[in-house]
N, C-alpha and C positions, 0 to 999 in steps of 0.2 A: 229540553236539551240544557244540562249546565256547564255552565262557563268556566275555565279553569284560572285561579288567581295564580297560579305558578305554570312555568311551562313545564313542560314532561322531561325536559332534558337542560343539566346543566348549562349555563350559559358562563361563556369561558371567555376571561377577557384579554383581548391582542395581548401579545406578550412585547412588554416593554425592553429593547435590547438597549438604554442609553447607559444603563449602570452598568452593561457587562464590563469586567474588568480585563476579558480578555480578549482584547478588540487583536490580536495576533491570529486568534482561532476562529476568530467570528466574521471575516472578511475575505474572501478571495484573496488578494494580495499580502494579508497578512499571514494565508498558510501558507503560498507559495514563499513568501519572504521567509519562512520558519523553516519550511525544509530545507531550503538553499542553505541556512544559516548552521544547520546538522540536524536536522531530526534524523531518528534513527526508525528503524521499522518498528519501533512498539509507540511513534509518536511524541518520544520526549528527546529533548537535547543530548546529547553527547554524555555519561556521567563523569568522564574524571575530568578534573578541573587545571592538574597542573598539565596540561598539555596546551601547544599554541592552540587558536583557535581554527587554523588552518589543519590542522591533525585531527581535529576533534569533527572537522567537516569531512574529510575522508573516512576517516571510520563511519562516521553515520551514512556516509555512502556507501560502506564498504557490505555495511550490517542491514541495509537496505537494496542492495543486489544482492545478496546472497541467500535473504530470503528472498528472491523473486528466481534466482535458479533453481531454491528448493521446489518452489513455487510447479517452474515449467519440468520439471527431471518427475516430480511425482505425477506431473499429467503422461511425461512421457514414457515410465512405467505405467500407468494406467494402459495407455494405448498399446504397449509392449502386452500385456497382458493379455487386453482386450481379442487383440488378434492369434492370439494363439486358443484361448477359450471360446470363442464367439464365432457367431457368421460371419460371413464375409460382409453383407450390407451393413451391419453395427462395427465395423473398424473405422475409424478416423483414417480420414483422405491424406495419402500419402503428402501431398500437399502442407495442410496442417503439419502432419509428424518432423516435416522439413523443417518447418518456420520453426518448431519447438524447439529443435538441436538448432538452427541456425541463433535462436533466442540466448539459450543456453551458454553459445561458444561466446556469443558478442554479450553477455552477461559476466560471463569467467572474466575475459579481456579486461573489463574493466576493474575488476577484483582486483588485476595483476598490477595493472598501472594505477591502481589508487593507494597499493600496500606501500609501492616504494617510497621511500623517504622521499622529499622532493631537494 
């Protein structure tokens, strides 16, 4: 039987997080701090700059519900669908369909009260 002087598989050493320089992304509280502060749904800040930073927090809210109504409206064509193509045991539980339009309206609502000037 011979001995192996290497093992079979890479040996991967701990990954050192002290240098990360982006301790905002790398910490629980720093992404929630980050999103409060305006990320928007692609994950970065607000882009226009001459705006208060108050405006720039709405918009990224704004641009982050609005992809989360796209979000529920194409599940809820999906299930639109679903039920007029399909069996009756592959439809989503009227239930479900509820909460998605229910989702949807209380998603819009806040579109509406985040556009206004303040």
């Amino acid at each position: 039987m011979t001995t192996r002087k290497n093992p079979p598989f890479d040996v991967v050493e701990p990954i050192n997080d002290d240098a990360n320089p982006a301790d905002d992304l790398s910490i629980f509280q720093g992404c929630l701090t980050r999103i409060r502060d305006g990320e928007g749904s692609d994950g970065m800040l607000w882009p226009e700059e001459n705006l208060s930073d108050g405006r720039r927090q709405s918009l990224a809210r704004i641009d982050r519900t609005a992809v989360g109504i796209l979000t529920a409206v194409e599940m809820l064509h999906a299930a639109n669908r679903c039920s007029t193509m399909a069996t009756s045991r592959r439809h989503l539980d009227e239930g479900v369909v509820e909460g998605l339009f229910f989702a949807c309206r209380e998603l819009a609502e806040l579109v509406c009260r985040e556009v206004r000037p303040a």
